[in-house]
N, C-alpha and C positions, 0 to 999 in steps of 0.2 A: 827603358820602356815606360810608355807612358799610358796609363789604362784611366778612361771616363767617365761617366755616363751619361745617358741619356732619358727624361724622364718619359713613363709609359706612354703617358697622355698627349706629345710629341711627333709628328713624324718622323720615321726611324732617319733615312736616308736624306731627307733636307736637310733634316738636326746635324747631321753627322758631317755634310758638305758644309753648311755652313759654320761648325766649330771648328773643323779641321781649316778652315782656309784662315775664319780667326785667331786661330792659333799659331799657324806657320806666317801670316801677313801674306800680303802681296809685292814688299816690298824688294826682295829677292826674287826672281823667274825664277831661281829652280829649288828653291827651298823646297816645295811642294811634290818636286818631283822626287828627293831624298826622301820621302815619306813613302812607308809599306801600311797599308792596310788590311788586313785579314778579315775575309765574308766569308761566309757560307757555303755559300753557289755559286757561280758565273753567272748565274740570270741576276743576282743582287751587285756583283761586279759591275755588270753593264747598268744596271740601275742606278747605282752610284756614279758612273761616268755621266750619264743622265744630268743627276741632282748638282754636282759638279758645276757643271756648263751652266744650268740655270742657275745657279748661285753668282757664278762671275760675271754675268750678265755678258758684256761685250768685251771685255779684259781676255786675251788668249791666256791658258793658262797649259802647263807641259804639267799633265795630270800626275798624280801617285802612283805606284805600284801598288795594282790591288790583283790581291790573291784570295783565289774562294780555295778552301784547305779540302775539297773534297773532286773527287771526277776530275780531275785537268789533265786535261788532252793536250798534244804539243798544236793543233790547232786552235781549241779555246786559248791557251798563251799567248800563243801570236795575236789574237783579236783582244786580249786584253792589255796588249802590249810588255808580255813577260821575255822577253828573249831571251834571259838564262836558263828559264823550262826548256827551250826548245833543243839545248845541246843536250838535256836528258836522253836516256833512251825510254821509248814507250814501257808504261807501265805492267807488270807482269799480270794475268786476268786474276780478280781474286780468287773463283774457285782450285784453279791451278795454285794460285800461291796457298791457299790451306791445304789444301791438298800433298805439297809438299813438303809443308811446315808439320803438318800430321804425321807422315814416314819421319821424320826428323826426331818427331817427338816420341814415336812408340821405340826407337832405337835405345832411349835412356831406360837400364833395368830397373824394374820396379821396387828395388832393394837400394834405389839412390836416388828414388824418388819420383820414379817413370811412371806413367797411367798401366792401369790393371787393364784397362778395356780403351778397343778402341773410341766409344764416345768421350772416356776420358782424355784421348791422345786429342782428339777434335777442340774439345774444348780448352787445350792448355794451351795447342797452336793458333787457336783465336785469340788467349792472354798475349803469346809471345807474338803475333803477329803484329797486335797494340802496341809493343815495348818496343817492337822494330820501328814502329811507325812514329811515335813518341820521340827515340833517339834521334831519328832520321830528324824530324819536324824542327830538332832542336839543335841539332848540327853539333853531335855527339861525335867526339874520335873514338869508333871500334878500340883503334889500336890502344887509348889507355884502359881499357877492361882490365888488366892485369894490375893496375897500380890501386884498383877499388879493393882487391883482394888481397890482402897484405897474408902472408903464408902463416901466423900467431891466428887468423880467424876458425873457428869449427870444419870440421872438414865438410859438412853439408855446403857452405859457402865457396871452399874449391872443388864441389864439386857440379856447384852452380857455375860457376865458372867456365870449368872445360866443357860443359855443356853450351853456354854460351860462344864460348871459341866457337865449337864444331860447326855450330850453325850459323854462325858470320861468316868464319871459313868456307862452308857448303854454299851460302847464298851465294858470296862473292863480294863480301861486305868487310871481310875480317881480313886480306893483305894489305900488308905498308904502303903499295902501291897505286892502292887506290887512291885518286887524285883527292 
């Protein structure tokens, strides 16, 4: 990974079309298109495809993959040109998903480290909903959880652990078989 910057006094998104095209050249058609870029939002996605076009002037170019890391609907994918979002299934709502991740969490006893009160079960399953999201982001194997936790660590660490199982296991996140 190759991380830049940009200075303040710049425009964000011209700056950015035109280092990125400097960088990769034009000398390759699809150099460019090997390239993932990560924004924000889908309204800055489509604004980079914008800055994009006007950067290459008349030169056709088979754009980046740009991904705004928040809201993606499998129909913003499609208009940003993500097709492997679109074999996702839709995202679960996030009240429902705290919501569930909250029963998840008031299940661990408070003697291994479980919330006393509900607001504390609220607040843990916001933590773990991050570290889900985090793994996810980062294309994490569930399945080696187990080899983080070598059986000589403290037993508060296995029992972070089975905890973690349970609730990969309950999302639907924690079988071998998931592709």
């Amino acid at each position: 990974m190759k991380l830049y910057e940009i200075p303040a006094h710049l425009p964000f998104l011209p700056t950015l079309a035109e280092g990125v095209l400097g960088w990769v050249g034009l000398d390759d058609p699809l150099a460019l298109s090997r390239t993932t870029i990560l924004l924000p939002t889908r309204r800055a996605a489509l604004a980079l495809r914008e800055a994009f076009l006007r950067t290459a002037g008349n030169r056709t170019l088979l754009l980046p993959r740009m991904r705004a890391l928040t809201g993606l609907s499998t129909q913003e994918a499609d208009e940003l040109s993500l097709p492997v979002l679109l074999d996702l299934p839709p995202a679960v709502d996030p009240a429902r998903r705290q919501a569930v991740l909250t029963d998840l969490v008031m299940r661990l006893p408070s003697r291994f480290g479980g919330p006393n009160t509900p607001e504390q079960a609220w607040t843990l399953a916001a933590a773990l909903a991050e570290l889900m999201d985090e793994t996810a982001l980062e294309g994490c194997d569930d399945c080696l959880l187990a080899s983080l936790v070598p059986d000589e660590f403290a037993a508060h660490w296995q029992v972070t652990h089975t905890f973690l199982r349970g609730v990969l296991d309950a999302w639907g996140r924690g079988s071998p078989s998931r592709g």
